[in-house]
N, C-alpha and C positions, 0 to 999 in steps of 0.2 A: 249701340252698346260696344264695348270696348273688347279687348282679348280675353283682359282678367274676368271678366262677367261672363262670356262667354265660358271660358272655364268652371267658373264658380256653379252656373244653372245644367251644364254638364256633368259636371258631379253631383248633382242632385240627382240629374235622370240615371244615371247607370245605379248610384246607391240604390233605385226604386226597380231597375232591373232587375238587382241582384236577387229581388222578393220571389223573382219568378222560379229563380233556379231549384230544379227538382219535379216543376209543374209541367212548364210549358211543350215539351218534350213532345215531337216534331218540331215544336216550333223555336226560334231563339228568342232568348229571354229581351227586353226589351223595356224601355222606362221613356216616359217623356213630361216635359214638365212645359207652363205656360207662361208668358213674363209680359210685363207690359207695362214700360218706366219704372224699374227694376224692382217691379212687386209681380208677387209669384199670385199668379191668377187660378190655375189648376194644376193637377198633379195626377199622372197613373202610369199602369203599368201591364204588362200582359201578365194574364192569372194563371191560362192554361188553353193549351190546343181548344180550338171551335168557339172559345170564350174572346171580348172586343179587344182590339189591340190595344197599346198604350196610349197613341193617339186617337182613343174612341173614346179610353178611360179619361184622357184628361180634359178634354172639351165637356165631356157631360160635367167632371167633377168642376169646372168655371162656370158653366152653365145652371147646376145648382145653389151655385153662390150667386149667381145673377148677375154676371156679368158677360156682356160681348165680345167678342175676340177680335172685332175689326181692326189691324192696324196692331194685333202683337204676334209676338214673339213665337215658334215654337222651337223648343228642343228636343230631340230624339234624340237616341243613342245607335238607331239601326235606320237605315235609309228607308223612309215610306213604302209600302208596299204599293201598284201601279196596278197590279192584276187582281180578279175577280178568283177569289177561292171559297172557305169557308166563309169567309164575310168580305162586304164591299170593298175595291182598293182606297187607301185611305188619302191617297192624293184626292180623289172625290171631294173626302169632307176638308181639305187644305182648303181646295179652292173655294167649296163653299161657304168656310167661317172666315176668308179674306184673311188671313194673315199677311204678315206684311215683310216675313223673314222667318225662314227655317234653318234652323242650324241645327248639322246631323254627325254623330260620334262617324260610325261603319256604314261604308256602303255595301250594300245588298251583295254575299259572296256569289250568288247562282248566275252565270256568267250570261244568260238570258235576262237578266232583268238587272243587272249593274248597273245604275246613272242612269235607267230611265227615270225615276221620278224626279229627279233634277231634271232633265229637259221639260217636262211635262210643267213644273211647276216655274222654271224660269220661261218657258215661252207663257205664260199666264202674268207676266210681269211680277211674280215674289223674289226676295233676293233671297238665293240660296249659297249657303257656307257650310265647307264640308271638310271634315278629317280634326273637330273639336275630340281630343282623346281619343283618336281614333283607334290608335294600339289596344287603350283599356277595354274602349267596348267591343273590340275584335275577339279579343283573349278570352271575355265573359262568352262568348259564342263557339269559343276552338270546338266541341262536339259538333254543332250544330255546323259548322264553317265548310268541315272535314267531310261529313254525312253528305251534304247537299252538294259538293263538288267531286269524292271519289265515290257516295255509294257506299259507306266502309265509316263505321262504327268508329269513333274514336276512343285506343284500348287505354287507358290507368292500369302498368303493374301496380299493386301496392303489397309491398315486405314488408316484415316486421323481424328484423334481426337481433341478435344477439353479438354484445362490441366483437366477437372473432366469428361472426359471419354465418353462425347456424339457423335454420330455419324453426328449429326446437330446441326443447332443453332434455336433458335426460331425462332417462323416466325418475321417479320421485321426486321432482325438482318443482313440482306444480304444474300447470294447465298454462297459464298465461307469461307470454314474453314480456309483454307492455303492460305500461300502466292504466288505472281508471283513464286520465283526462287524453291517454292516446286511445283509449278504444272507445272516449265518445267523439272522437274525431272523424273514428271511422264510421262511426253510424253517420254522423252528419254527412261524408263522403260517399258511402250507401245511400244517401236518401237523392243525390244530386244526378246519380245513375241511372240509364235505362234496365241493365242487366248486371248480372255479377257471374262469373265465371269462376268454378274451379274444375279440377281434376278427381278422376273418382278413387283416386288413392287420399285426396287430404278428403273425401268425403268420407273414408271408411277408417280415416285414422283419428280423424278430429270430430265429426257428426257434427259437421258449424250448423247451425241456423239461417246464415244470411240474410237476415233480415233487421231490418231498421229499426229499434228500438228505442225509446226516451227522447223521439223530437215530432213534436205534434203538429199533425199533416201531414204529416210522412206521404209520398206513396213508396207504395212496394217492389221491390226491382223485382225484374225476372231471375228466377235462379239456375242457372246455364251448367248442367255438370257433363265436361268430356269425360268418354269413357266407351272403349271400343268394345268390349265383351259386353256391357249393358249389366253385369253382375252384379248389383248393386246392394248392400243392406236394406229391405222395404222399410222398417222401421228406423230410419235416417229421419230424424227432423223435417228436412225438405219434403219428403214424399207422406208425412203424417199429420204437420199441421195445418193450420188454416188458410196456411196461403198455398198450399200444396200443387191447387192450378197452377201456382204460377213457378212451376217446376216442373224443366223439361231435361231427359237426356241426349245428348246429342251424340252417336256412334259411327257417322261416318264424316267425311271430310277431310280436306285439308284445309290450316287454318283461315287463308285466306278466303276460299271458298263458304268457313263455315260465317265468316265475316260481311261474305257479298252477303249470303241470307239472311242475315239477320238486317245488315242494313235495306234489303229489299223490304223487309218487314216493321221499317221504323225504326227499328233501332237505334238508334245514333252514340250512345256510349255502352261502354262495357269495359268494369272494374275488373280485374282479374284477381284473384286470392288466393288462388293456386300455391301450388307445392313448387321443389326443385325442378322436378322434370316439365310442369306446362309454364313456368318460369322459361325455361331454357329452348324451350319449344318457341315459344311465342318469340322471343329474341330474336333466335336463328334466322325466324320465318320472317324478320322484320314488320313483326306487328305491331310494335308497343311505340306507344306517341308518347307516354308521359309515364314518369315513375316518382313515386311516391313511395320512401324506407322510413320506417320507422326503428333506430337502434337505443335498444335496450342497454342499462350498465349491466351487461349480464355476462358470465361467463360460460360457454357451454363443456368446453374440452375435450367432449369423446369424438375422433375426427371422425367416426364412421354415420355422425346426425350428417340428415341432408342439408346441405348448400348448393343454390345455383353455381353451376360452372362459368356461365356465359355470360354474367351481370357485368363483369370487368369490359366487356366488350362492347358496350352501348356508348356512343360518342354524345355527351349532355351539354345544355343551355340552358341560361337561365335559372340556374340553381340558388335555390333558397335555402335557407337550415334556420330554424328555429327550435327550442326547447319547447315539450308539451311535458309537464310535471318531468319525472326524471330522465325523460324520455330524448332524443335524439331525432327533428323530424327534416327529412331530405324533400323537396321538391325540386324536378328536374322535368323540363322538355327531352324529347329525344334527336338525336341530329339525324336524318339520313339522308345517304349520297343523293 
């Protein structure tokens, strides 16, 4: 098979990754697909932590169609797993369904297991080819990439401004900065999260919910509110509905610190939604990997509404801007030294 195919069954497997996002969580999302004289023989993808990987899922799905895999093709997106975890390493079943070429998106970030399943599966005579969109399926991993090599959670500010820079609007002005189609953004953005972070000042001014609403499957992030005094409204959404478990206060720490913990504990992303001040906090402390604004045609005027101070100070890449209905939406990596 040629470059362009090689591309073409690539984009197949990362599209099937992308199914994962929101599930797989420890794990990175992951897609693979089967070819064999350029007919696509199976197809899968990883569903969710403890569940088979994508190369379990697509061999069984060729296998139900009834076909052998001697002699084709596989494509991943993420380098074969080589180690025994929750389920067998899957260089295992390479070798044992004989394929005859694996072509892989990302090799494996955990600097312990980088390029071994390429040794493994080239000294077994398979031709292996590697770094097919390797960017794309790297970037579908950044949480999982970041977690597994520093131990530390990868943070998403996300704002929602108003065009001259306020966090709110005056009182009588309504509730909402943004529009419907930006605040179902946000829930789909919520649902791809391990945890959601605010501050227990926008807990006590706003009483958000944080929670994923109108995308079916969802699971439920964790709901992270700082807050040193612990003084908290009890009858706050978070502490009264049904996800209420999954609502914790966190009162001491600094923020890095409160970052090891969490990624001690799995976590690997964490949306921040915070106000000006854990806005400015997290900056400072050089937390924030990715920022996501959403501006409003809105005008606020009173200069005493909150605005981050420190937002002008994050050096960005990668910046996208697209319209979400009236709405204004910034995506940006964060640069640091």
């Amino acid at each position: 098979m040629g470059e362009a195919a090689d591309l073409r069954w690539m984009r197949c497997a990362l599209d099937l990754a992308r199914r994962g996002l929101g599930h797989t969580s420890p794990n990175p999302c992951v897609g693979a697909v089967i070819v064999r004289g350029g007919r696509l023989l199976g197809q899968g993808w990883h569903r969710a932590a403890g569940k088979p990987h994508a190369e379990v899922e697509a061999v069984r799905d060729a296998h139900r169609q009834g076909h052998r895999l001697q002699g084709s093709t596989l494509y991943v997106t993420l380098e074969p797993c080589c180690t025994y975890g929750r389920t067998p390493p899957c260089t295992e079943l390479i070798l044992r369904e004989k394929f005859k070429r694996v072509v892989v998106g990302a090799t494996d970030p955990n600097p312990a297991h980088a390029g071994r399943a390429y040794t493994i599966l080239r000294n077994a005579g398979i031709t292996v080819t590697e770094g097919v969109l390797a960017e794309a399926c790297a970037d579908l991993n950044r949480a999982f990439n970041h977690w597994i090599t520093t131990g530390q959670p990868w943070v998403i500010l996300k704002l929602a401004l108003t065009a001259d820079g306020a966090l709110a609007l005056p009182p009588g002005q309504g509730r909402w900065l943004t529009s419907l189609p930006a605040r179902r953004e946000v829930h789909q953005l919520r649902a791809t999260c391990d945890a959601i972070l605010v501050g227990a000042g926008t807990l006590r001014a706003d009483r958000p919910r944080l929670t994923v609403r109108g995308i079916r499957g969802a699971r439920q992030p964790l709901r992270l509110i700082l807050s040193r005094s612990g003084s908290l409204p009890p009858d706050a959404p978070v502490f009264t509905d049904r996800w209420r478990e999954r609502t914790r206060v966190i009162r001491r720490g600094s923020l890095p610190g409160i970052l090891n913990q969490l990624g001690r504990e799995g976590v690997t992303s964490v949306l921040v939604e915070g106000g000006a001040r854990i806005t400015d906090a997290l900056i400072r402390a050089g937390c924030v990997h990715e920022l996501i604004v959403f501006i409003a045609p809105k005008w606020a005027g009173a200069r005493l509404l909150p605005r981050p101070r420190f937002l002008g100070q994050l050096r960005l890449q990668r910046q996208e801007l697209r319209m979400v209905g009236p709405d204004l939406r910034l995506d940006a990596r964060v640069i640091h030294p």
